[in-house]
C-alpha positions as CSV (number, residue, x, y, z in Angstrom):
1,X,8.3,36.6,26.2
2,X,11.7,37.1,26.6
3,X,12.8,39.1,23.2
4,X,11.6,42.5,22.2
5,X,11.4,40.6,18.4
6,X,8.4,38.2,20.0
7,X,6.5,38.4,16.3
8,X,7.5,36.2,13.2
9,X,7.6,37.2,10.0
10,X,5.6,34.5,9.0
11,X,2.6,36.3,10.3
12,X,3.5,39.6,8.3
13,X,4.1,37.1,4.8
14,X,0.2,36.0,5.6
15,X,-0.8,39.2,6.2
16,X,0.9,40.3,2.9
17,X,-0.4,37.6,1.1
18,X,-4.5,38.1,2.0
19,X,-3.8,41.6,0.9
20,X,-3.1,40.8,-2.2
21,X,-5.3,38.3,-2.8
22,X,-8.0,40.8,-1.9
23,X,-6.1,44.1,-3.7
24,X,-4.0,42.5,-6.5
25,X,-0.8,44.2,-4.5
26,X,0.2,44.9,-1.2
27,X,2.6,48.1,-2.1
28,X,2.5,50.2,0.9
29,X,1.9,47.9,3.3
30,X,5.4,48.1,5.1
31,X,6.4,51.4,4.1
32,X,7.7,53.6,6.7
33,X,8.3,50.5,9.4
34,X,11.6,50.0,10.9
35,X,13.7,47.4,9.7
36,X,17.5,46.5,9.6
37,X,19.1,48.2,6.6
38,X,22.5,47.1,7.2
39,X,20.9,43.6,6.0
40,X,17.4,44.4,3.9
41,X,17.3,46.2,1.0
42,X,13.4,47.8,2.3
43,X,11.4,47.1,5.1
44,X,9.2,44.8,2.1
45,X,12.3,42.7,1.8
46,X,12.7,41.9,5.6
47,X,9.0,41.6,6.0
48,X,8.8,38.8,4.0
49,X,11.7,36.7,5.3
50,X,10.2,34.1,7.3
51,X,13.6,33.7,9.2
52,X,13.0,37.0,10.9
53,X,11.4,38.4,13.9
54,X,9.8,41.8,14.5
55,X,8.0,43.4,17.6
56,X,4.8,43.4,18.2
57,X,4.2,47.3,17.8
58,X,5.1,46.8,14.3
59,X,2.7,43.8,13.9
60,X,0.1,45.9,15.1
61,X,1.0,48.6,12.6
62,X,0.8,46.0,9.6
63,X,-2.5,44.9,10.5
64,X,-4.3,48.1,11.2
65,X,-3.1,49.3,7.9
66,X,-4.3,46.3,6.2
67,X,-7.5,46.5,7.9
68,X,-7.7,49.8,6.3
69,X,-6.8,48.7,3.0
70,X,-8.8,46.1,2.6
71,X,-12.0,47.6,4.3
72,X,-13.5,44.3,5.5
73,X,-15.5,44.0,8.8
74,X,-14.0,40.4,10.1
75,X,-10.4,41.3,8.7
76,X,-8.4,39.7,11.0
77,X,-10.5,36.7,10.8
78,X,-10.5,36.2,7.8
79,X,-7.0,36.8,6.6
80,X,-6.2,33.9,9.5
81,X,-8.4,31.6,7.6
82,X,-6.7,32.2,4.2
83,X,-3.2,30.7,5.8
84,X,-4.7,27.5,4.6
85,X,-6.0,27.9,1.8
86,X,-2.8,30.6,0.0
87,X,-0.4,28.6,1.8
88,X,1.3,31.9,3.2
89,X,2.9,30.3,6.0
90,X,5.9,30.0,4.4
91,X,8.2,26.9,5.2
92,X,5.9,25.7,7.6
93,X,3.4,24.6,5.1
94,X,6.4,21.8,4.2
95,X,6.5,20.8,8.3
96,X,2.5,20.6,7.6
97,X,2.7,16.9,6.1
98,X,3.3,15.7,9.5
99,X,-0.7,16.1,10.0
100,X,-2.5,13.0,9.4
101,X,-6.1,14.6,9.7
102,X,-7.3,17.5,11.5
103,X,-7.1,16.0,15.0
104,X,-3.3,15.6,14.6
105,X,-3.1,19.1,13.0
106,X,-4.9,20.5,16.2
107,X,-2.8,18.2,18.6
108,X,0.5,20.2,16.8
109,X,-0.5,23.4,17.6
110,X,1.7,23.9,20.5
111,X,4.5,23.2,18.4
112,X,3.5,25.4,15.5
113,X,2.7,28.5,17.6
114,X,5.9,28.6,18.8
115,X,7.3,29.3,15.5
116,X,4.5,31.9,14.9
117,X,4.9,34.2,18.1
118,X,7.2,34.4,21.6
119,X,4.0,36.0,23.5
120,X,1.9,33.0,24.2
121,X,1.7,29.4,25.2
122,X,-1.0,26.9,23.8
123,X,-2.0,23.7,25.1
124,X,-4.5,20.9,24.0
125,X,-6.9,20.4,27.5
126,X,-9.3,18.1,25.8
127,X,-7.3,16.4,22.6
128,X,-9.8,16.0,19.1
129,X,-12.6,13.4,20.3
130,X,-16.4,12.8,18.7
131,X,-19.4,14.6,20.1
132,X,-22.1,12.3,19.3
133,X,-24.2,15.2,20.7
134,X,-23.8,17.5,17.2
135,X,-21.7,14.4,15.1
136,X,-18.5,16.9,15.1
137,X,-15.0,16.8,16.4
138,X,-14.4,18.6,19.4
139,X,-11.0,19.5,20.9
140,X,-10.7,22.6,23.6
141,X,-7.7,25.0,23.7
142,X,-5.9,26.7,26.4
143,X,-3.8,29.4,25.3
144,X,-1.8,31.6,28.0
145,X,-0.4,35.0,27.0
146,X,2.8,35.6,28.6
147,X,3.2,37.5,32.0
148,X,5.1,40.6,29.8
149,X,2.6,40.6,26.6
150,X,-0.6,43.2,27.8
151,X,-2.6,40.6,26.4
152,X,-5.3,44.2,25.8
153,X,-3.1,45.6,23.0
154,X,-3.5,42.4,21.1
155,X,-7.4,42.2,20.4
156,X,-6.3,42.2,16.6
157,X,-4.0,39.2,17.0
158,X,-6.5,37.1,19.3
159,X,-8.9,37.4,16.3
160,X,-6.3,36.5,13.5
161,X,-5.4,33.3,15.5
162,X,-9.3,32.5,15.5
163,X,-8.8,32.6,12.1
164,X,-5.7,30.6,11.6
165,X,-7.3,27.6,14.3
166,X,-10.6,28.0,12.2
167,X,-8.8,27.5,9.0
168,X,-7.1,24.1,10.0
169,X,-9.7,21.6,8.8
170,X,-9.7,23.3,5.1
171,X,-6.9,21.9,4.6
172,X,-8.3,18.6,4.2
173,X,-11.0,20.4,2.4
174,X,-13.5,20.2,5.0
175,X,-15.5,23.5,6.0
176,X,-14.0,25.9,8.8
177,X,-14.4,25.0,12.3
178,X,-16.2,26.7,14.6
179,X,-14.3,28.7,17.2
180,X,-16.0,29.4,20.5
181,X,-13.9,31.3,23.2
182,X,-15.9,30.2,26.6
183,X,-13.0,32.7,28.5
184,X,-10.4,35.6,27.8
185,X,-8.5,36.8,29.9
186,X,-9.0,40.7,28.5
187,X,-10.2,42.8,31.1
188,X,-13.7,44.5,29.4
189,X,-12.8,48.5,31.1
190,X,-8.9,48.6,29.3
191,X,-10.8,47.0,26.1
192,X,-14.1,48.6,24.9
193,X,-12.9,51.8,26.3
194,X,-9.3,52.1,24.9
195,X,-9.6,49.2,21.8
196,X,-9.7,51.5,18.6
197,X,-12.8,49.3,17.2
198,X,-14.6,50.0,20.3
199,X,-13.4,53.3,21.2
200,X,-15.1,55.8,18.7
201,X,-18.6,54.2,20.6
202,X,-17.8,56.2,23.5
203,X,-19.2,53.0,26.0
204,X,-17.3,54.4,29.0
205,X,-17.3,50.9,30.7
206,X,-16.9,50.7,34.5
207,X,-16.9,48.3,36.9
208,X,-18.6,49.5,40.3
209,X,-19.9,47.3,43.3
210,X,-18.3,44.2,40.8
211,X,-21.3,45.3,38.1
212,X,-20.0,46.4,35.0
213,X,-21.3,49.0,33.0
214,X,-21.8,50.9,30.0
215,X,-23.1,54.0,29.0
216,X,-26.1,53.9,25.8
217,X,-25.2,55.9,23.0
218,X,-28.9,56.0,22.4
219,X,-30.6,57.6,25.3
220,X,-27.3,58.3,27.4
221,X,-28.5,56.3,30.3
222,X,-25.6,53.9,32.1
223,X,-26.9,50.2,32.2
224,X,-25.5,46.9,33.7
225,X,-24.3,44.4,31.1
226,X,-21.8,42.6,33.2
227,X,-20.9,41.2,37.0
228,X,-17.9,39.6,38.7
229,X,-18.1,35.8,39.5
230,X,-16.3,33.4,40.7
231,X,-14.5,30.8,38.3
232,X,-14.3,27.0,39.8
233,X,-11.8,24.4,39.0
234,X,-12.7,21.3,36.8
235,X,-10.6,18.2,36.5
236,X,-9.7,17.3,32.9
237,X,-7.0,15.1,31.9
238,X,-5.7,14.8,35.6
239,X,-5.7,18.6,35.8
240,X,-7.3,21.5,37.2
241,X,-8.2,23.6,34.3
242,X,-10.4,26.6,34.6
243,X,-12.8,26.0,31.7
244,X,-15.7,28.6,32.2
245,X,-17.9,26.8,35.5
246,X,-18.7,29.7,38.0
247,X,-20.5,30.4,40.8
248,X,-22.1,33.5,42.2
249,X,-18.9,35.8,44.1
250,X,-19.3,35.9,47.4
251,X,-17.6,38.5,49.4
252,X,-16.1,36.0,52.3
253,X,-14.9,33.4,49.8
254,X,-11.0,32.5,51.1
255,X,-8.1,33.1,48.3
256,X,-7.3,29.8,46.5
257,X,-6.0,30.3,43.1
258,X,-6.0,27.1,42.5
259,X,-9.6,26.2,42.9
260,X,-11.3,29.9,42.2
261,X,-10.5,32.8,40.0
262,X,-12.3,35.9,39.8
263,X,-14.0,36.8,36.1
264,X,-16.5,38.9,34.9
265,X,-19.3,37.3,33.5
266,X,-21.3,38.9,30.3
267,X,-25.1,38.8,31.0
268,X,-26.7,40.9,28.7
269,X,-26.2,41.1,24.6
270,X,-26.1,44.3,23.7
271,X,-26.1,45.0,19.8
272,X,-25.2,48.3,17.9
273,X,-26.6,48.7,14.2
274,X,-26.0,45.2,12.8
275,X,-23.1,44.1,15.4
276,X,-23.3,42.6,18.5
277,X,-20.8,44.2,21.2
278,X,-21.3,42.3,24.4
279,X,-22.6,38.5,24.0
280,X,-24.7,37.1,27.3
281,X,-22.2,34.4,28.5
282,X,-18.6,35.5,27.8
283,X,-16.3,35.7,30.4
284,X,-13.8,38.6,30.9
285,X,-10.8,38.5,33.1
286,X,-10.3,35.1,33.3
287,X,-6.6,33.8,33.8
288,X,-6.2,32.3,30.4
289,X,-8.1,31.8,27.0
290,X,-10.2,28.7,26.6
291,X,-11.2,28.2,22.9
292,X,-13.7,25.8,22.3
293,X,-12.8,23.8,18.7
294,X,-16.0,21.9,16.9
295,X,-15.5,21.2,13.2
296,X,-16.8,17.7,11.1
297,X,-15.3,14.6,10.7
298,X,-12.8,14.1,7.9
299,X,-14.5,10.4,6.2
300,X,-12.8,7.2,5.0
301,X,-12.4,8.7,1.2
302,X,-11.2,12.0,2.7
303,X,-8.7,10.3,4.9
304,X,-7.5,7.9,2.1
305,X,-7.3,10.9,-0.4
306,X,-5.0,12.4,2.1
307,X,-2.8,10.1,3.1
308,X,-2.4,9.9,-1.1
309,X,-1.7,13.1,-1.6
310,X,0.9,13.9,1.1
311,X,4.4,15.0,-0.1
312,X,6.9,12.5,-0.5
313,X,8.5,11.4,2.8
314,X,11.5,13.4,4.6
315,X,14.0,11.3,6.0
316,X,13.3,12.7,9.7
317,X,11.0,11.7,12.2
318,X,8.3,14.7,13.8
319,X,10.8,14.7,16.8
320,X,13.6,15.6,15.1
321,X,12.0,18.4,13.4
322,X,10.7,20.1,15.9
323,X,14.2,19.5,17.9
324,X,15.5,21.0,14.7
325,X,13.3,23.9,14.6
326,X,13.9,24.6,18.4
327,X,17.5,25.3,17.8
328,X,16.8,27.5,14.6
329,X,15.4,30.4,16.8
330,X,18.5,30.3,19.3
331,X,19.3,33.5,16.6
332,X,18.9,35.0,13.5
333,X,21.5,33.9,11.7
334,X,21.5,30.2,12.9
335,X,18.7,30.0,11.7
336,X,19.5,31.3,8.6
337,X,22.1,28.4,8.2
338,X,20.9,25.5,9.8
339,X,17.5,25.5,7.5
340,X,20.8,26.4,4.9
341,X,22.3,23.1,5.8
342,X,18.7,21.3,6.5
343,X,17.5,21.8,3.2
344,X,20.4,20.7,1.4
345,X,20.7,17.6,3.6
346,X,17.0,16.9,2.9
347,X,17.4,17.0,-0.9
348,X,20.4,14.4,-0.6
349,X,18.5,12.5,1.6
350,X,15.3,12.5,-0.4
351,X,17.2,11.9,-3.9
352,X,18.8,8.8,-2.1
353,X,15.3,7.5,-0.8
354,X,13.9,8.2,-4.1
355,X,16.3,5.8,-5.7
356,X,16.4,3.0,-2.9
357,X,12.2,3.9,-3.4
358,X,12.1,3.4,-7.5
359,X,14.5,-0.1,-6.9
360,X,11.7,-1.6,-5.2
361,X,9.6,-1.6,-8.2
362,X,11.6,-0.9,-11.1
363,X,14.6,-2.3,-13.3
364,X,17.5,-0.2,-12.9
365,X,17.3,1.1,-16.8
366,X,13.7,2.8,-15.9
367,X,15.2,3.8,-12.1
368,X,17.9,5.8,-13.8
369,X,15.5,7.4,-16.4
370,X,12.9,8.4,-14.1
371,X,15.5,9.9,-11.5
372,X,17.4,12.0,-14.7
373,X,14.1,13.5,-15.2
374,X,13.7,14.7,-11.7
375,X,10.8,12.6,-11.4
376,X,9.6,10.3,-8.9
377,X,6.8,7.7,-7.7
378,X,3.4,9.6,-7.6
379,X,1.9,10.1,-4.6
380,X,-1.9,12.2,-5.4
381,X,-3.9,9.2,-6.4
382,X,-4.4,8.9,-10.6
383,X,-6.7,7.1,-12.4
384,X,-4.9,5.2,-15.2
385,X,-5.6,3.1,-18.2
386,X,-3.4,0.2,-16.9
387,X,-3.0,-3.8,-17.4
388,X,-2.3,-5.8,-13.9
389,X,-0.9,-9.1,-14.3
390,X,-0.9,-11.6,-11.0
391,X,1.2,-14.8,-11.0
392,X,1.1,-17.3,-8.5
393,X,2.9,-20.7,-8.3
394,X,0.6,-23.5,-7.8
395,X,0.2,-26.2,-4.7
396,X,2.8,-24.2,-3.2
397,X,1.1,-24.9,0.4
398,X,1.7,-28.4,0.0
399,X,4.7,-27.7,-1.1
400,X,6.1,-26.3,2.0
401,X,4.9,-28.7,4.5
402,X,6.9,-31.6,3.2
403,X,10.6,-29.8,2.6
404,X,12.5,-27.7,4.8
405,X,12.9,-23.8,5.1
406,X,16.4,-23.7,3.8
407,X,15.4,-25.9,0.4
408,X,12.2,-23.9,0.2
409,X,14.3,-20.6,0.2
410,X,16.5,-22.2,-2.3
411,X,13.8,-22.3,-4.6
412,X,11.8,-19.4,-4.5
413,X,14.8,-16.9,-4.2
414,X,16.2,-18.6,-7.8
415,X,12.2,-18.5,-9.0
416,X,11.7,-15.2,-8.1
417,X,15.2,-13.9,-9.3
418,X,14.6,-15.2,-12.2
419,X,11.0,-13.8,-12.8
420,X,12.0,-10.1,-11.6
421,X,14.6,-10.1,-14.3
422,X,11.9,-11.0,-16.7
423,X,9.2,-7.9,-15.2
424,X,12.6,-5.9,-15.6
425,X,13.5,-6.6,-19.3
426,X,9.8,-5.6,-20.4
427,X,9.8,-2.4,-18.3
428,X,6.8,-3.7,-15.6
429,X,6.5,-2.7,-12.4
430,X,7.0,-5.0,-9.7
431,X,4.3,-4.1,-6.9
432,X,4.8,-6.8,-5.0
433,X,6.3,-10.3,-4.0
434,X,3.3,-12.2,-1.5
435,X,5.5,-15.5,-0.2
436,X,5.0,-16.8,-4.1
437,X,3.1,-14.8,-5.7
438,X,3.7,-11.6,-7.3
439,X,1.9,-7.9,-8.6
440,X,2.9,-6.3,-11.9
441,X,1.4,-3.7,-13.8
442,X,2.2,-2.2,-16.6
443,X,1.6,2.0,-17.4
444,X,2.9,3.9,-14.3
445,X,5.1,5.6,-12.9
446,X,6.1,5.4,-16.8
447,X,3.7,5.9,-19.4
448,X,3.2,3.4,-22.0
449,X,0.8,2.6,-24.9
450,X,1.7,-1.1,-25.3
451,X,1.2,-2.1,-21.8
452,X,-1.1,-4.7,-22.8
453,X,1.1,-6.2,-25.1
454,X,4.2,-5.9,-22.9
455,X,1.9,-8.0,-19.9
456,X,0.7,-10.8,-22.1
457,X,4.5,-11.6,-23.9
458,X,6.1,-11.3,-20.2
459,X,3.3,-13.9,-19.0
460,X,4.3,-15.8,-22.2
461,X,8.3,-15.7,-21.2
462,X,7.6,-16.5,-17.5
463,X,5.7,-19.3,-18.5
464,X,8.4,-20.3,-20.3
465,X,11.0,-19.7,-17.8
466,X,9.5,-22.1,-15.6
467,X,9.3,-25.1,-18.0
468,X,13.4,-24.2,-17.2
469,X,13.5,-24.6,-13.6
470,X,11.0,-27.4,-13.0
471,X,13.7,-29.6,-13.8
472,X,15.1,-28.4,-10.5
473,X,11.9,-28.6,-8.7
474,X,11.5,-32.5,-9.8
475,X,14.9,-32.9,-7.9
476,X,13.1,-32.3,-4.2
477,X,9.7,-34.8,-5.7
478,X,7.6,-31.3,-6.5
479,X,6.5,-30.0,-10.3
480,X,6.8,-26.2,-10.6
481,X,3.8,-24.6,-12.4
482,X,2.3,-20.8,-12.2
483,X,-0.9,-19.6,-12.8
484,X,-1.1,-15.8,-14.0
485,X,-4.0,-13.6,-14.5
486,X,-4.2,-10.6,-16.6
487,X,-6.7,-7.7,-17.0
488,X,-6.5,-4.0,-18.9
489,X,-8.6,-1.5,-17.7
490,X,-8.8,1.7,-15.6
491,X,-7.3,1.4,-12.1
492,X,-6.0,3.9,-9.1
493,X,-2.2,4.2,-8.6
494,X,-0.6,6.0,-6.4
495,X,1.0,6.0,-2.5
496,X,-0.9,4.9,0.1
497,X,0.2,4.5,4.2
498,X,1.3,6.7,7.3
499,X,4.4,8.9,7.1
500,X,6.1,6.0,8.4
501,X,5.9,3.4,5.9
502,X,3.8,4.2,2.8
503,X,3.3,1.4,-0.4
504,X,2.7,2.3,-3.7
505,X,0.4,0.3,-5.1
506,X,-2.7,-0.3,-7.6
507,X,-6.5,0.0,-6.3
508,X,-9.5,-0.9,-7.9
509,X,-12.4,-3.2,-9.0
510,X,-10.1,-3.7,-12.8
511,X,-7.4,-4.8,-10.4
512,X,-9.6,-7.3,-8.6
513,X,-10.7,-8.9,-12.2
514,X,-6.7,-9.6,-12.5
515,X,-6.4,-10.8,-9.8
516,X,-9.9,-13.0,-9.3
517,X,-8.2,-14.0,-12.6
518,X,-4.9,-15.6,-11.8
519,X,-7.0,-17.5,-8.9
520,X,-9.3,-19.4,-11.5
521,X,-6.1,-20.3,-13.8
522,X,-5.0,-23.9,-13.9
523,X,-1.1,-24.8,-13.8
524,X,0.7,-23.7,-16.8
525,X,-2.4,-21.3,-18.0
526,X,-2.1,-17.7,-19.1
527,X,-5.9,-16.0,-18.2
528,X,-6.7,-12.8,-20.0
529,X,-9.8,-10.8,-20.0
530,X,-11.6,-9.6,-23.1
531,X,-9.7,-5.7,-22.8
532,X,-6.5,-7.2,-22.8
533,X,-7.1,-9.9,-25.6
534,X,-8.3,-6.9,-27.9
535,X,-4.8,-5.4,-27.5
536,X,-3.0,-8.5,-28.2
537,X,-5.1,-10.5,-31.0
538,X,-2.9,-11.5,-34.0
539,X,0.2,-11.7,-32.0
540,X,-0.8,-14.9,-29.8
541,X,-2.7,-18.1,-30.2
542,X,-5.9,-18.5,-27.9
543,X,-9.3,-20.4,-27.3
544,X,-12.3,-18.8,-25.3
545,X,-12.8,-20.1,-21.3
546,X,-16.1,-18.8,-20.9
547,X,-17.2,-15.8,-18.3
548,X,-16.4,-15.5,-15.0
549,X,-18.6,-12.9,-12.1
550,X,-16.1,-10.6,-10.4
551,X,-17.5,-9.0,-7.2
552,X,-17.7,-5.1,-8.0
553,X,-18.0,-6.0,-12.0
554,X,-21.8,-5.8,-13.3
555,X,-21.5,-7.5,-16.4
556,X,-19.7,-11.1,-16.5
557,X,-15.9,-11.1,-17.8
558,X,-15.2,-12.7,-20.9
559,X,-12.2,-15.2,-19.8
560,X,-9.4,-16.3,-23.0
561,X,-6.4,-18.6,-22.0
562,X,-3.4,-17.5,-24.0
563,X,-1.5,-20.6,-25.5
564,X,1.8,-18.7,-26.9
């Protein structure tokens, strides 16, 4: 710690907002508290400035009064675990979409604490793996107080941060993880004695002869709950990490801090009315705290539905924003510009990418229009009345093997120029371009009621268009001819892939029909299911395939071949 400011406001703003969540208001919660009124209108205003830093006397203030408003038993639990879910980290909560799942959100906490508190360092001993034992996640903790934080004043923060590690897999919507500390390094006389949860028991804790002590409130008679041992090293990750494996302290045993550590061992549970004090197994004194991190695994849906609904992308990488972050707590008021200058750049940078992002799909008419609106692609997955239309240019294998790259190239660039400018003029949505074949659908990002209609006259046109350039095609001894498939029903649409590189795309069984269709069409045919032909009869000619068995699809589709 090497600021008397070692606190960030960010922790206050939580605070502030679990209040109110329980109170409807959080009115006197800062009153009274210093704070710099040459820049802060009231100590509320600078409180909940997540650019600032306060001490850690006034922390403590805030949360004993809150504790006392409130009037809830596992306060300082509980108002960690509501970070989550209120979202009262402040600007953090837009660095959060560089989680994945919960294992990377755990494997990020040493970056995030540092942007919580100068008082502590946390490190990740054992990163997220399975434990086939209980079928959870388990990760273990190592957090270090600094040499200058009295680690004994801070029993209300230790318990907060439970709250906030507990609350991480809720974010993915999964239950709370369970939090086990198998060491602290609080030293059991300074805290049931002097701790004001503890202090109005009147314990008098001692340790004598390496027993510890306590005197019963009941009957006034001192018994043992406690004895020093001797911690042993384990290896973990190339390391030697205490992690809670002791021995019996012997009095001759040679100093070797790396190998051995003196601790005091809880043997006995003691409990007071409904609460237990002193749990058989803790250990007190120990050099650091191990937290031990089990919570359930996030499944396939849950991990798709994420990766959906993420925030659009930011144009820097995780590095860069935690280099960026580093420099914002040089000072104040650097930091106050550079997130200034950071979130202005960010907004160019993302209105840029939204537009190179629209291009990809769209015609530039429905680019513009979407991009006035201050729209974008969706990301949260939708489910969508929709028509998907597949085209595919037949014999095209044995097309390749007898001409050359360059001629091939030729070809398909002209072809598929030719076709986007087609998906353009009726407003589709390109999806995708597969070597020669090609995704469009029709009613997203912008809604429309004739998508149906719009799919079957652009299969018509592109059908057309190629009667056009087979002429060309005959030159180099090949016929051109498409097939295309087209289906209406209810689909999935939205982006899907890592932070990286994500695709927005269509998902679903409907999809499949579209596509199972295009496979089954014969050169120069237009295949349309049942839903789309409803949408579209009187405006085309037609004659009835037959049915066709789609895997996913119960009932057999109805199969029409649209003539013009």
């Amino acid at each position: 710690m090497s600021r008397i400011d070692c606190i960030s406001n960010r922790n206050t703003r939580i605070i502030a907002a679990y209040v109110a969540s329980r109170l409807g208001h959080h009115d006197t919660l800062f009153e009274g508290l210093p704070f710099p009124a040459d820049r802060y209108a009231s100590a509320r205003q600078f409180f909940l400035d997540e650019d600032e830093w306060t001490t850690d006397e006034n922390l403590q203030k805030i949360f004993r009064r809150a504790e006392a408003l409130v009037g809830e038993r596992y306060f300082y639990f509980n108002c960690g675990v509501s970070s989550a879910r209120l979202k009262s980290w402040g600007r953090l909560d837009y660095f959060a979409r560089v989680f994945s799942s919960p294992d990377e959100g755990y494997r990020r906490l040493p970056f995030f604490n540092k942007h919580f508190n100068d008082t502590q360092a946390v490190e990740v001993i054992l990163p997220p793996v399975p434990d086939r034992s209980i079928h959870k996640i388990r990760t273990v903790l190592k957090i270090i107080p600094h040499a200058d934080h009295d680690v004994n004043r801070d029993y209300t923060g230790s318990r907060y941060t439970r709250g906030i590690i507990s609350a991480i897999p809720t974010i993915w919507g999964l239950n709370p993880a369970e939090v086990r500390y198998a060491m602290t390094p609080y030293d059991p006389v300074i805290l049931f004695n002097e701790e004001p949860e503890f202090a109005p028991l009147r314990l008098q804790v001692r340790l004598e002869n390496n027993a510890l002590t306590f005197q019963d409130p009941k009957d006034a008679r001192r018994r043992i709950f406690g004895k020093t041992v001797l911690l042993e090293s384990e290896m973990i990750g190339g390391r030697k990490v205490f992690l809670g494996k002791y021995a019996e302290y012997p009095q001759d045993r040679p100093a070797d801090p790396e190998n051995y550590a003196r601790a005091i061992l809880i043997t006995d549970t003691v409990r007071m009315d409904d609460q237990i004090i002193f749990k058989a197994g803790e250990i007190f004194r120990a050099p650091y705290f191990i937290l031990s991190v089990t919570y359930d695994r996030l499944s396939l849906l849950g991990r798709l539905s994420q990766v959906l609904s993420l925030r659009g992308n930011t144009a820097f990488s995780t590095q860069s924003m935690i280099e960026t972050i580093n420099r914002l707590r040089e000072s104040l008021e650097a930091q106050n510009e550079t997130f200034r200058a950071l979130e202005k750049a960010n907004a160019q940078l993302k209105e840029a990418k939204k537009y190179e992002e629209l291009r990809r799909y769209l015609s530039p008419k429905l680019t513009q229009k979407i991009l006035t609106s201050g729209n974008g692609l969706g990301t949260a997955p939708q489910r969508k009345l929709m028509t998907v239309l597949f085209a595919d240019i037949r014999n095209f294998s044995a097309i390749t093997e007898s001409l050359e790259a360059e001629e091939i190239f030729s070809l398909l660039d002209k072809y598929l120029s030719e076709m986007t400018r087609l998906i353009h003029r009726f407003d589709g949505t390109l999806n995708k371009i597969i070597g020669d074949g090609m995704l469009v659908f029709f009613g997203d990002p912008v809604e429309m009621e004739d998508h149906a209609p719009r799919a079957v006259m652009l299969a018509i046109e592109m059908q057309q268009k190629v009667s056009q350039l087979r002429e060309e095609w005959l030159h180099y001894g090949h016929e051109l001819s498409i097939g295309i498939g087209i289906n209406t029903g209810y689909a999935t649409v939205g982006s899907i892939g890592a932070d990286t590189h994500k695709d927005y795309t269509v998902i679903g069984n409907q999809v499949n029909v579209a596509a199972r269709l295009e496979s089954l069409a014969k050169p120069g045919q237009i295949l349309v299911s049942q839903r789309t032909l409803s949408r579209v009869k009187g405006r085309v000619k037609y004659e009835k395939i037959g049915e066709i068995r789609v895997k996913g699809i119960s009932r057999p589709v109805v199969t029409y071949n649209v003539k013009s």
